[in-house]
N, C-alpha and C positions, 0 to 999 in steps of 0.2 A: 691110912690117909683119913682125913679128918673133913668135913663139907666145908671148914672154914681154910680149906687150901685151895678152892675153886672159887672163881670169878660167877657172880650173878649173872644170870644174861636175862633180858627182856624177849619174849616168842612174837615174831609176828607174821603175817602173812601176805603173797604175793598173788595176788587172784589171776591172773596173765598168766605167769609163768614166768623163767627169763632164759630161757635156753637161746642161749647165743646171742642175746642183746645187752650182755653185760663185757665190759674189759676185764682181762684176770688180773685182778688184785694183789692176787696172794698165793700161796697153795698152801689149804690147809687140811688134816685128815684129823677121823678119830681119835683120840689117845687110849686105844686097846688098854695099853699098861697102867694108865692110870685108872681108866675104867676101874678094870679086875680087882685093881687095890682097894677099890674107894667098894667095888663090893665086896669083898674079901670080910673088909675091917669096921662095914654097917651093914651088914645083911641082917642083921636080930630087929632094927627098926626100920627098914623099909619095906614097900610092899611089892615094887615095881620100878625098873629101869627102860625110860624109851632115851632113845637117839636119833638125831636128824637136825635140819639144818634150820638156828634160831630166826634168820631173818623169812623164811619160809617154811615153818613149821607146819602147817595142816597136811602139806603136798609132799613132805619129805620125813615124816618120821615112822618108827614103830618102834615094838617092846622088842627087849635084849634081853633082857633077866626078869623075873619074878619069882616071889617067897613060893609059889607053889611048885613050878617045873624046871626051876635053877634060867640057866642061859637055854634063850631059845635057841635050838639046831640049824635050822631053815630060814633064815630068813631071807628074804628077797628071792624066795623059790615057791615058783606055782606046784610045786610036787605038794607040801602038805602047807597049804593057806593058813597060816594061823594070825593074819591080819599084820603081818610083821614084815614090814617093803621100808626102806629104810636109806637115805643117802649121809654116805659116810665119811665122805671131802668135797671139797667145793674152790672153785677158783674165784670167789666174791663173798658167800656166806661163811658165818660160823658154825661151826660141829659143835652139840651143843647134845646133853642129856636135860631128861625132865625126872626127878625123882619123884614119887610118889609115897610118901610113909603111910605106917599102917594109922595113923589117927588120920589119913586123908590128905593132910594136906599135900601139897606140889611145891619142888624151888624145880628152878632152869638154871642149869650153871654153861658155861663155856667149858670144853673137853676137848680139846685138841694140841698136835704139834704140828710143824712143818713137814710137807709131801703131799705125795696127790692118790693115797691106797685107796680106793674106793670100798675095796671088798672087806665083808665080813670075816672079821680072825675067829674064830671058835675057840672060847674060853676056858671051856669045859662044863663040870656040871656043877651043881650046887653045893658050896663048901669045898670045889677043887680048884677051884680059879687062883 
């Protein structure tokens, strides 16, 4: 899978919050599978995958993968904190990764399909996904 099969998205944020003052729009969840592929087949040039929801980015995202410990195990588990809490479907936002390359720079792309999974799929580890 190639960056130029995903849609850009713009990140922004919702300083309130909006739990329960939004109508559901939509259902829409992460794309696990597309995920995996898109790191499968650029994991040599990036440095960092987070995910969470682009219209509320600050309050809903964390890392999923990095070049040094593959797919993070835990996340959205107070057992080992590793700064990685993360909402994975949304009935109003887009599910939405931020890539990170190793010369720095960042895109935001849109990453999702239709349903409402919330939870994290475990990918496996580095170079197994």
């Amino acid at each position: 899978m190639d960056f130029a099969d995903l849609q850009p998205i713009e990140l922004h944020h919702t300083p309130l919050g909006t739990r329960n003052q939004l109508p559901v729009q939509h259902r829409r969840q992460l794309d696990w599978a597309k995920l995996a592929r898109l790191i499968a087949d650029n994991a040599d040039v990036m440095m960092q995958v987070e995910a969470g929801l682009a219209e509320d980015w600050l309050n809903t995202h964390g890392t999923i993968w990095d070049d040094q410990h593959g797919y993070h195990r835990y996340p959205n588990d107070n057992r080992d904190f590793d700064d990685t809490v993360f909402w994975g479907a949304s009935t109003w936002a887009t599910p939405s990764i931020v890539v990170t390359f190793h010369d720095e720079r960042t895109r935001a792309f849109a990453c999702f399909r239709p349903g409402n999974d919330p939870d994290f799929h475990y990918l496996g580890t580095l170079g197994e996904a």
